[in-house]
C-alpha positions as CSV (number, residue, x, y, z in Angstrom):
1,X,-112.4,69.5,-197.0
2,X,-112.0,68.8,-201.1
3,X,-112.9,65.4,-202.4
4,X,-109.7,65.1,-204.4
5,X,-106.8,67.2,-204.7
6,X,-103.9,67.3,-207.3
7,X,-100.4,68.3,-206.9
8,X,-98.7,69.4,-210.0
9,X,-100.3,71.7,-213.0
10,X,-98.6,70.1,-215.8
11,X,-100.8,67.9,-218.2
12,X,-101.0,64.6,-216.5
13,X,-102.2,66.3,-213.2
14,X,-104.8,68.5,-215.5
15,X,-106.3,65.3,-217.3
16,X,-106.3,63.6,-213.8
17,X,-108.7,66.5,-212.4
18,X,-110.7,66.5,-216.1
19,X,-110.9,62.5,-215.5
20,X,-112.5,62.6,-211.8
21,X,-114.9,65.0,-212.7
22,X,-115.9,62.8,-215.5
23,X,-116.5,59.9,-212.8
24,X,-117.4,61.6,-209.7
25,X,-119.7,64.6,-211.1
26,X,-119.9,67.4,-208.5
27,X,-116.9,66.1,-206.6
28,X,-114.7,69.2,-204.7
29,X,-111.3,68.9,-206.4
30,X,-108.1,70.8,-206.0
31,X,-105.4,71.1,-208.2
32,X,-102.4,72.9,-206.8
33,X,-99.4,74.4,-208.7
34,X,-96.1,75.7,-207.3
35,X,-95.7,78.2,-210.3
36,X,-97.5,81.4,-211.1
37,X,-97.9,79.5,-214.5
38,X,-99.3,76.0,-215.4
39,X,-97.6,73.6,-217.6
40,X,-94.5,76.0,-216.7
41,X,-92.2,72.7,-216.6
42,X,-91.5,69.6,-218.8
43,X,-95.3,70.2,-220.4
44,X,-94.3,73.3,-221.2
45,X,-91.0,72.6,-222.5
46,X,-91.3,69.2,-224.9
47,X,-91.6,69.2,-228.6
48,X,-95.3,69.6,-229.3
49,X,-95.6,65.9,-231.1
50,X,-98.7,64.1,-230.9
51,X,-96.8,60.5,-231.0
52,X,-98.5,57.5,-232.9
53,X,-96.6,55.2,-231.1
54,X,-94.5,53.6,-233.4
55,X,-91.6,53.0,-231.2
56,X,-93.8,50.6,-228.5
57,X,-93.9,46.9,-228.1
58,X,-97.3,45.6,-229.7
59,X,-100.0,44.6,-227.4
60,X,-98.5,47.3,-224.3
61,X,-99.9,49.7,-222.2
62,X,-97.6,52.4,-223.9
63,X,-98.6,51.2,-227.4
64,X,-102.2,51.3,-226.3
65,X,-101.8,54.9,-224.3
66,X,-100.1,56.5,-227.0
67,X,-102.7,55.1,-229.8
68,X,-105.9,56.4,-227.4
69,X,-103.8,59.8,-226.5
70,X,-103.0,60.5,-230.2
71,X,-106.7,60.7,-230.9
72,X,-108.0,61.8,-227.2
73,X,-105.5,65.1,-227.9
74,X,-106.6,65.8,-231.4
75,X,-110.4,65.4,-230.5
76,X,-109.6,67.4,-227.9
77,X,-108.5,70.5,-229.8
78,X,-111.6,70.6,-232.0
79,X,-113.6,70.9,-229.1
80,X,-111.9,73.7,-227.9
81,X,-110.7,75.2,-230.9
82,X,-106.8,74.8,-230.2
83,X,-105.0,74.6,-233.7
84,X,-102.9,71.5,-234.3
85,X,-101.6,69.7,-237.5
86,X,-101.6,66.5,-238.4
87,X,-98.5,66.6,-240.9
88,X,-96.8,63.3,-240.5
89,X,-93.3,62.1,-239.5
90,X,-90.6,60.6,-241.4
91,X,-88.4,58.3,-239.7
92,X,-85.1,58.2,-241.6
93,X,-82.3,55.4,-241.9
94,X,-79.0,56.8,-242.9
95,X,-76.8,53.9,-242.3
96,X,-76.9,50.0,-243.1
97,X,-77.7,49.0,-239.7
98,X,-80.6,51.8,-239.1
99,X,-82.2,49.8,-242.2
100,X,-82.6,46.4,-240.8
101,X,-83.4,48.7,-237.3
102,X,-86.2,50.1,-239.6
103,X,-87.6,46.9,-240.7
104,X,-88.2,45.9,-237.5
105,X,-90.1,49.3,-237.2
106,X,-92.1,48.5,-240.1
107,X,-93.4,45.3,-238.2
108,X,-94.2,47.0,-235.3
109,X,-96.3,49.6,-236.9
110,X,-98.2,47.2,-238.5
111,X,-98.8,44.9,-235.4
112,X,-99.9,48.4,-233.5
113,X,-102.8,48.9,-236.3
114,X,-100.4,52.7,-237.3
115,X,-100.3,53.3,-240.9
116,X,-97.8,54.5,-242.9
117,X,-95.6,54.0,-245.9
118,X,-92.2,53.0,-246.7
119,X,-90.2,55.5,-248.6
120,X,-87.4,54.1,-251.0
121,X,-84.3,56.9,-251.7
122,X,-86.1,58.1,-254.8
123,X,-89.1,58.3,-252.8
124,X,-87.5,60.1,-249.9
125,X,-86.4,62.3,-252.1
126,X,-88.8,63.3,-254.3
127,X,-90.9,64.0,-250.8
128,X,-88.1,65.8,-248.8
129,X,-86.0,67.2,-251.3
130,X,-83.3,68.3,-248.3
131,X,-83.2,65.3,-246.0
132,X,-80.7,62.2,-247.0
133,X,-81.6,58.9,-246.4
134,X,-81.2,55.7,-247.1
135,X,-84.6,54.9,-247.1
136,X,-87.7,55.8,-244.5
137,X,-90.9,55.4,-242.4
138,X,-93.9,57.8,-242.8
139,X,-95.9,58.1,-239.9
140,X,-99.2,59.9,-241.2
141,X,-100.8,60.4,-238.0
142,X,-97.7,61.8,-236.0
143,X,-99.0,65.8,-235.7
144,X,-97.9,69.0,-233.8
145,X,-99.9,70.8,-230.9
146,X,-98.7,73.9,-228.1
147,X,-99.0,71.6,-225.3
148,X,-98.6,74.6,-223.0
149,X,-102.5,75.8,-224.9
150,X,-103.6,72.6,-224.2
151,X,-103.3,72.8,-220.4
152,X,-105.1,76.5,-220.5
153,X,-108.5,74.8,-222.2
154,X,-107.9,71.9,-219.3
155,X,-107.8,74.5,-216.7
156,X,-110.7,76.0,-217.9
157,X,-112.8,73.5,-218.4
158,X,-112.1,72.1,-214.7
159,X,-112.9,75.3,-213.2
160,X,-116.3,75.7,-215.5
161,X,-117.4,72.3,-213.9
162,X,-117.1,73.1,-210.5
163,X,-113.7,72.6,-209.5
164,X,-110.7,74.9,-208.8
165,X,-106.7,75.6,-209.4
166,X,-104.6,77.0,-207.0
167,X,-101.2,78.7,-208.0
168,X,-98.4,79.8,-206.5
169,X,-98.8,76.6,-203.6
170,X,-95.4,75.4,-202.4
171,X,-96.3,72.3,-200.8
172,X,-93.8,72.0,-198.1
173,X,-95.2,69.5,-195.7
174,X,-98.1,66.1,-196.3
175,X,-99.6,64.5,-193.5
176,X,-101.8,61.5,-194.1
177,X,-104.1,61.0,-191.4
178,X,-107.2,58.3,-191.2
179,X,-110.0,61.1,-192.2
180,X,-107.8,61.8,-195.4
181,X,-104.4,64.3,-196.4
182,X,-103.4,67.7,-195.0
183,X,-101.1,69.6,-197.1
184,X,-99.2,72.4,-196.1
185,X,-97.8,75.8,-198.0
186,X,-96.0,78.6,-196.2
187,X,-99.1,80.2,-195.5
188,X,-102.1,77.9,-195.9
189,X,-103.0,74.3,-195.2
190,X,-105.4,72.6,-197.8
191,X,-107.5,69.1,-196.2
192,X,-108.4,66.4,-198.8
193,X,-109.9,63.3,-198.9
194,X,-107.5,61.5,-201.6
195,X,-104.4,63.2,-202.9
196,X,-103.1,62.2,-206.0
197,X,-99.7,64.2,-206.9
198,X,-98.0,64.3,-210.5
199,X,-95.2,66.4,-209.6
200,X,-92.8,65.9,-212.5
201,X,-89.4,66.9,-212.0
202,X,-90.1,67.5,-207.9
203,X,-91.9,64.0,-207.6
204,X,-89.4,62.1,-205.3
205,X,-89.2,65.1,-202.5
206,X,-93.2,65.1,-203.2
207,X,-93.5,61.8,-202.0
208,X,-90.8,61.4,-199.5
209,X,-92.0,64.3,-197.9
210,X,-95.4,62.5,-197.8
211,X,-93.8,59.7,-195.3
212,X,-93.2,56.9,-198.3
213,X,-89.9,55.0,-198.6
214,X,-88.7,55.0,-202.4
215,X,-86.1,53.3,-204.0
216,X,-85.5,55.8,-206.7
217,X,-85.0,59.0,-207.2
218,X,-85.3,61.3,-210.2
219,X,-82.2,62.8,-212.2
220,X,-82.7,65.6,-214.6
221,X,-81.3,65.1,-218.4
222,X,-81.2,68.7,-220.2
223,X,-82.3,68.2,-224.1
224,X,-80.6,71.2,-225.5
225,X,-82.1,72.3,-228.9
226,X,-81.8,74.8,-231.4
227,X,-84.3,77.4,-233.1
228,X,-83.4,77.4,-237.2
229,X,-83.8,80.7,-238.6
230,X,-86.5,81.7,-240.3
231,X,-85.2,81.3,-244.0
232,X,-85.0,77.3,-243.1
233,X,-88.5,76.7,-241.1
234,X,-89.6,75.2,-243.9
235,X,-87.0,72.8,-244.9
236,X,-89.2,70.0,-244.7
237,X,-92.4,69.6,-244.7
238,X,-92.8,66.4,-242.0
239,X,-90.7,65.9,-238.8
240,X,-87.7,64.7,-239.6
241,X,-86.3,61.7,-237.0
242,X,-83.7,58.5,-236.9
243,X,-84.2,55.4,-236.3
244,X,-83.7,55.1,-232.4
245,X,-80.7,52.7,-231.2
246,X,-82.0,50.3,-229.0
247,X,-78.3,50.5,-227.2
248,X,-79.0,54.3,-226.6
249,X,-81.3,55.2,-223.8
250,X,-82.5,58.5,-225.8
251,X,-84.3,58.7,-228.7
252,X,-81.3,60.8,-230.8
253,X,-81.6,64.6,-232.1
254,X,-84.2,65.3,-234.8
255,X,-86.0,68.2,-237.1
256,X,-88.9,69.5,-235.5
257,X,-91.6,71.7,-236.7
258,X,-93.6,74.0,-234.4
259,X,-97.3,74.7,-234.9
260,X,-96.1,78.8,-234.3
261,X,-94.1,78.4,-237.8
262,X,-90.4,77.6,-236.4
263,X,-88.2,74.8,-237.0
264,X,-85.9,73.5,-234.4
265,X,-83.2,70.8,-233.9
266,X,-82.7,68.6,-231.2
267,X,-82.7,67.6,-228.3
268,X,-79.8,66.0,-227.3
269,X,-79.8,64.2,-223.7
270,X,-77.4,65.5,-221.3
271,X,-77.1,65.1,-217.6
272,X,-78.5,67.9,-215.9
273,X,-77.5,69.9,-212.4
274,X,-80.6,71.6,-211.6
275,X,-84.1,70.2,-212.0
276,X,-85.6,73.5,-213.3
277,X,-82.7,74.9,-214.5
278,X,-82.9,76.0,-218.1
279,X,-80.2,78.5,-219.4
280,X,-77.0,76.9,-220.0
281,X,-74.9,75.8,-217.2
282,X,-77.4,76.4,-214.3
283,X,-76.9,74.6,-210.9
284,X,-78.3,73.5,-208.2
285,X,-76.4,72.7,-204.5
286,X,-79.7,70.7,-203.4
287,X,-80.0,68.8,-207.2
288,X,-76.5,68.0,-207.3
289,X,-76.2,67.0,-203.5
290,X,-79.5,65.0,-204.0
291,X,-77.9,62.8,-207.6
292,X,-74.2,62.5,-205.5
293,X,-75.9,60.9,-202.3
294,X,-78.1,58.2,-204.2
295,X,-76.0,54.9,-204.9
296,X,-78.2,54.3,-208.1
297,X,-76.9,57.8,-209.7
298,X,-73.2,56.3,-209.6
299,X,-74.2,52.9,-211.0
300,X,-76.4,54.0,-213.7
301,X,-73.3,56.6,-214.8
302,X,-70.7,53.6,-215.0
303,X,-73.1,51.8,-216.9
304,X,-73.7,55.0,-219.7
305,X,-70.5,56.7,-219.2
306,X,-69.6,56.0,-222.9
307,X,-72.7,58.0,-224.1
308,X,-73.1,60.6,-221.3
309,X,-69.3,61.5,-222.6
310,X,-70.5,62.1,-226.3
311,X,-73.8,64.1,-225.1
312,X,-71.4,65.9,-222.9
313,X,-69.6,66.9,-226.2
314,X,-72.1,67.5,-228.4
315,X,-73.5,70.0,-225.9
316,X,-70.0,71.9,-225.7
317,X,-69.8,71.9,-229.5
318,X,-72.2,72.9,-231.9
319,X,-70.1,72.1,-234.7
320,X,-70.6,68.2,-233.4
321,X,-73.8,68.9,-232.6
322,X,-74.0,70.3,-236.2
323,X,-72.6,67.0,-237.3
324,X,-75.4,64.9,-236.0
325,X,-78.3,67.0,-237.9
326,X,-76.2,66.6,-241.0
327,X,-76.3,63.3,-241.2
328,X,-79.8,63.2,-242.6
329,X,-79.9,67.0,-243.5
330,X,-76.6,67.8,-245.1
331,X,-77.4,71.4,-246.2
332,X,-77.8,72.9,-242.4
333,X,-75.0,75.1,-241.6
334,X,-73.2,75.9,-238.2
335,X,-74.8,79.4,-238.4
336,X,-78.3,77.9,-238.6
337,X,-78.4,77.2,-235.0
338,X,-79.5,79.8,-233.2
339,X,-81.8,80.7,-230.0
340,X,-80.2,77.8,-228.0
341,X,-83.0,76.1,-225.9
342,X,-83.4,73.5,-223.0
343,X,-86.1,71.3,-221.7
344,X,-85.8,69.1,-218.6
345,X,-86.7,65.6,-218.1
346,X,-87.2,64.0,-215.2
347,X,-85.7,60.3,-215.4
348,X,-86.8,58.1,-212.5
349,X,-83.2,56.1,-211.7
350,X,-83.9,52.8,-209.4
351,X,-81.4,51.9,-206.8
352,X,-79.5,49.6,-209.0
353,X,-78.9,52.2,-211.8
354,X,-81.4,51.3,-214.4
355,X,-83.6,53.5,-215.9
356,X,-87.4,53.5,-215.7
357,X,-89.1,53.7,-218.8
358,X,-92.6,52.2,-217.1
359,X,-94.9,53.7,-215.0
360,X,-94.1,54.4,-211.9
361,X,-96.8,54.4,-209.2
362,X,-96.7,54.4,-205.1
363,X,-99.9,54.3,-203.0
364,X,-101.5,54.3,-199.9
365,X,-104.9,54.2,-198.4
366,X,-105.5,58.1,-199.3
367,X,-102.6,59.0,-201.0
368,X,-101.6,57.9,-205.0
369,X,-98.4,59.2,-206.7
370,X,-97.4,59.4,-210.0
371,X,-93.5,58.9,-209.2
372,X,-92.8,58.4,-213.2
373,X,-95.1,58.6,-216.4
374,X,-93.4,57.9,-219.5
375,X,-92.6,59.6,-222.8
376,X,-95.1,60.4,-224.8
377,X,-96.9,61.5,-221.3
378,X,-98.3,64.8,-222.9
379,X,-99.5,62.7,-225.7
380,X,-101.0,60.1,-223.6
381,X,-102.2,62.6,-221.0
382,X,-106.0,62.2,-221.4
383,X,-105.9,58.2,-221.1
384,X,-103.4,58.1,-218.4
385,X,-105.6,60.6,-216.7
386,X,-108.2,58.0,-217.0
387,X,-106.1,55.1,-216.1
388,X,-105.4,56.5,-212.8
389,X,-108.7,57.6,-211.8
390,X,-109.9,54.0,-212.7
391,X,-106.7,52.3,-210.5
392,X,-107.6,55.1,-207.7
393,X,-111.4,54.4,-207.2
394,X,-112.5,51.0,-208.5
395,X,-109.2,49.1,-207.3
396,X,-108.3,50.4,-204.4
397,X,-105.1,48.2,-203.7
398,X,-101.4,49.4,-203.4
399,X,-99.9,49.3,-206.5
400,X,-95.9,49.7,-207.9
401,X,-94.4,49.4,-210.9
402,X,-96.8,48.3,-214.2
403,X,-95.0,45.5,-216.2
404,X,-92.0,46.7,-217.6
405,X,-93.2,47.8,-221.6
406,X,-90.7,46.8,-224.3
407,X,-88.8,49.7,-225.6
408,X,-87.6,50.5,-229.1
């Protein structure tokens, strides 16, 4: 019988395990992983950003998360030797409109305590010669990180305090009883006092399976990015990103560099028909089956159609993808994408077709899941880690939905 088991190896489930052994010193916890590999999903496939938090409403729980996570990551690393950068990001207005959209950026910043600078077009620049702008933000703190190394020192130090990480578990059954959880692979059946599951892209069947009556479901978005080669990886200096649309529901491609050395470009946000699914046009039956049946997938597509159809576009054309990265960096060429690349993000869709950009949470007496934790997640990992620990053990009530957090 463990104390506390996790389902799911990606960073939030890794920080939850690091954040009970902070609390319950000497606990028995269990985190289990369906993979061979931890962080093998949307950990392992994000940008590598360590977000200041720019885009959130002042005085939030994402504004505050991402503030703590920023500097919770980067701490972090030095104790465990994992190289990051801290080389700033320049948020770019190329139009009219994306000005005024900045301005109301600059106030937010300021309100959140993040500093940074405004660039004028000289400015800009004289500091990235290659980009084009009408003017821009400069984020210092924004830095880059392998996310994917950060969950290997997490594993570690869980196991060095006493506690344990199971791979290759396929969880295919959860019974909550009054004693505490039973969960059930092909082969073996783990017992636990408290389960608390971050299961990502596979969070809905997690928790449906455990007996609890949801009214969402998660739908995959592909972002599809490209590697530059290695004559352009360093075309600029800083991360290069637009000022987000608030009429969009994705952020928009930018320039991205990689703490290996690369430079990519991307994502953009297209619909995606198979949760874990990452070469180009991979499919699921059970994915697809699971979006069609769900009323909420059909009324959140009438409401987006417009921009799922450009996405849709963009994905079957690199020359208008092309056409998007040139719009702040005019010099990229068609033949500088290369290595096409996917991540998957699992986007929790309520029954009436909107989007949840909040946390997501569902409990019971023994069980708490994590049905949606919002971008920056693997920034904000270490806090929300804490947060649910703290919501898990010193409040102890049922829980939904935290108040919707203003988005940018």
């Amino acid at each position: 019988m463990y104390d506390h088991c996790i389902i799911g190896g990606g960073i939030v489930g890794l920080a939850v395990a690091m954040a009970l052994q902070e609390r319950l010193a000497g606990a028995k916890i269990i985190v289990l992983e369906k993979e061979q590999e931890l962080a093998r999903h949307q950990t392992g496939h994000n940008s590598g950003v360590i977000h200041a938090g720019i885009y959130y409403a002042p005085g939030t729980l994402k504004a505050k998360l991402c503030r703590d996570g920023a500097e919770a990551t980067k701490q972090f690393c030095r104790e465990n030797s994992i190289p990051f950068e801290t080389c700033g990001k320049l948020l770019v207005a190329t139009t009219n409109a994306e000005v005024q959209r900045m301005e109301a950026l600059e106030d937010r910043a300021q309100r959140n305590g993040i500093e940074y600078s405004r660039l004028t077009i000289g400015q800009l620049k004289a500091d990235e010669p290659n980009i084009a702008g009408l003017g821009a933000l400069l984020v210092h703190s924004t830095g880059i990180v392998d996310y994917a190394v950060v969950c290997r020192a997490m594993a570690h130090r869980i196991v060095e305090r006493g506690g344990k990480i199971k791979r290759g578990f396929e969880v295919r059954a959860i019974h909550e009883h009054e004693k505490g959880v039973r969960i059930e692979a092909s082969s073996e059946v783990i017992e636990t006092r408290k389960l608390v599951a971050c299961a990502g892209l596979q969070s809905d069947r997690i928790a449906l399976m455990a007996g609890l009556k949801l009214d969402h479901r998660i739908v995959p978005f592909r972002g599809e990015y490209y590697s530059l080669p290695a004559s352009k990886a360093k075309i600029t200096q800083r991360l290069i990103y637009p000022i987000p649309d608030p009429d969009l529901p994705f952020l928009g491609i930018h320039l991205t560099r990689t703490i290996d050395g690369r430079m990519t470009v991307g994502p953009n946000a297209v619909l995606g028909f198979a949760r874990e699914g990452y070469a180009k046009c991979s499919f699921s039956l059970q994915d697809v089956g699971s979006m069609a049946g769900f009323p909420g997938f059909w009324k959140m597509a009438r409401k987006n159609w417009r921009s799922a159809m450009s996405e849709f576009a963009n994905s079957a054309s690199r020359a208008r993808y092309l056409t998007q990265c040139q719009k702040y960096c005019p010099s990229l060429t068609i033949s500088d994408l290369q290595r096409p690349q996917a991540g998957i993000r699992a986007q929790a869709v309520m029954a009436n077709g909107s989007l949840v950009h909040d946390f997501l949470f569902k409990q019971t007496n023994r069980m708490l899941h994590v049905c949606n934790a919002p971008s920056p997640a693997a920034t904000s990992a270490i806090p929300i880690g804490r947060m649910i620990v703290d919501r898990l053990l010193e409040r102890g009530e049922s829980f939904g939905t935290v108040p919707a957090q203003a988005e940018a």
